[in-house]
C-alpha positions as semicolon CSV with decimal commas, in nm:
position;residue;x (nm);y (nm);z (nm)
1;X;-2,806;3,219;-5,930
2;X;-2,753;3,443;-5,612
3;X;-2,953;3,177;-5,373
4;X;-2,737;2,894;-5,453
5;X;-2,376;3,062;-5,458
6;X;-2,541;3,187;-5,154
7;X;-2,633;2,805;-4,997
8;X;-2,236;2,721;-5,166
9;X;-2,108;2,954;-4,960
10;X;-2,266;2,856;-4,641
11;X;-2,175;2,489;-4,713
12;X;-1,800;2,583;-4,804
13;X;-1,845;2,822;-4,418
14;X;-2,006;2,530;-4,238
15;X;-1,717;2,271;-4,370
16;X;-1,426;2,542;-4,220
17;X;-1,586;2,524;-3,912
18;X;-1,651;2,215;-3,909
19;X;-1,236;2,132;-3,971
20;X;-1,131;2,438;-3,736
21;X;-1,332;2,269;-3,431
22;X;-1,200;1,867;-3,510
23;X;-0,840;2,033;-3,550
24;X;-0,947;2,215;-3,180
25;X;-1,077;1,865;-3,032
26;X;-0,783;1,628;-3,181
27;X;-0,653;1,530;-2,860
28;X;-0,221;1,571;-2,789
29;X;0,081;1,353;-2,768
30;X;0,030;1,353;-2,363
31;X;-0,342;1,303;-2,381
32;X;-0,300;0,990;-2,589
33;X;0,051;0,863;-2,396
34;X;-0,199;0,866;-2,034
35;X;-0,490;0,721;-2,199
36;X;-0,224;0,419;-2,335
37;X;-0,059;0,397;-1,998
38;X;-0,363;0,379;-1,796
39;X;-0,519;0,092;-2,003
40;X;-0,190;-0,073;-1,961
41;X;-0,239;0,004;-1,571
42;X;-0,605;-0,142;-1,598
43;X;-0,459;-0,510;-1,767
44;X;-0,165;-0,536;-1,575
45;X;-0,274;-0,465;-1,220
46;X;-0,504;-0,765;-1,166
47;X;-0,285;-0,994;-1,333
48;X;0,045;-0,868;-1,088
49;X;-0,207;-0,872;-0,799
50;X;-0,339;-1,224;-0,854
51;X;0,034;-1,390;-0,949
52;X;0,152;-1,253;-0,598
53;X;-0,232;-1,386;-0,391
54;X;-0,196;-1,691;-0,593
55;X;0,236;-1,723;-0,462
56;X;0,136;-1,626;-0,074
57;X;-0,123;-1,882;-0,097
58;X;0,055;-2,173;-0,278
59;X;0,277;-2,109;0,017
60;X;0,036;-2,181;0,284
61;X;0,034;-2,505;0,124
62;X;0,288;-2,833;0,195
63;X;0,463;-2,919;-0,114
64;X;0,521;-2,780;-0,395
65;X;0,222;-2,631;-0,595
66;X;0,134;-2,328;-0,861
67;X;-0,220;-2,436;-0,871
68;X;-0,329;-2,058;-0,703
69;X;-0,093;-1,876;-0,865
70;X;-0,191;-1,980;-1,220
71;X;-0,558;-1,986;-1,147
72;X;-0,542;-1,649;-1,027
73;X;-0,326;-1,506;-1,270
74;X;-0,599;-1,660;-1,518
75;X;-0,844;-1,461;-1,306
76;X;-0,611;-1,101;-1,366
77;X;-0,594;-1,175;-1,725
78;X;-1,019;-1,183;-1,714
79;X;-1,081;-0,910;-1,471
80;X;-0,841;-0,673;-1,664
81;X;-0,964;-0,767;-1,984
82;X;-1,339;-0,673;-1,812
83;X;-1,175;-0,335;-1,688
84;X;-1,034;-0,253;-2,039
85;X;-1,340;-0,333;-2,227
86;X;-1,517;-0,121;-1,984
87;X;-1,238;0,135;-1,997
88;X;-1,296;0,186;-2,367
89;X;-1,659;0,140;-2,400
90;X;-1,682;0,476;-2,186
């Protein structure tokens, strides 16, 4: 009888722990707010980057066109899904 209130009471210990440490490790308000902002940061970015590339070079070009500015803004969209994936996958 003594060996297993004995093994209870070391499982009952272990748990605490256990739920003291996770309580320690949950991560804050601000922790989770710069993780957010930064993926927004790692999506945004390439997409802002390639609309203005893709505007300076549709106005190289005669005429009216928003053939670079769409294909690179497609481009953005890829590369900061990529970065995000990666981002997370870390």
């Amino acid at each position: 009888m003594k060996k297993q209130e004995a093994e209870f009471r070391k499982k009952v210990e272990n748990q605490a722990r256990r739920m003291k440490q996770a309580d320690l490790d949950r991560p804050t308000l601000l922790a989770q707010t710069v993780y957010v902002g930064t993926l927004g940061l790692l999506f945004v970015l390439p997409v802002v980057i390639g609309a203005y590339m893709g505007r300076w070079f549709d106005g190289l070009l005669e005429g009216y066109s928003m053939r670079w500015t769409l294909s690179l803004i497609a481009l953005g969209i890829v590369i900061g899904g990529v970065n995000v994936y990666l981002f997370v996958r870390e």
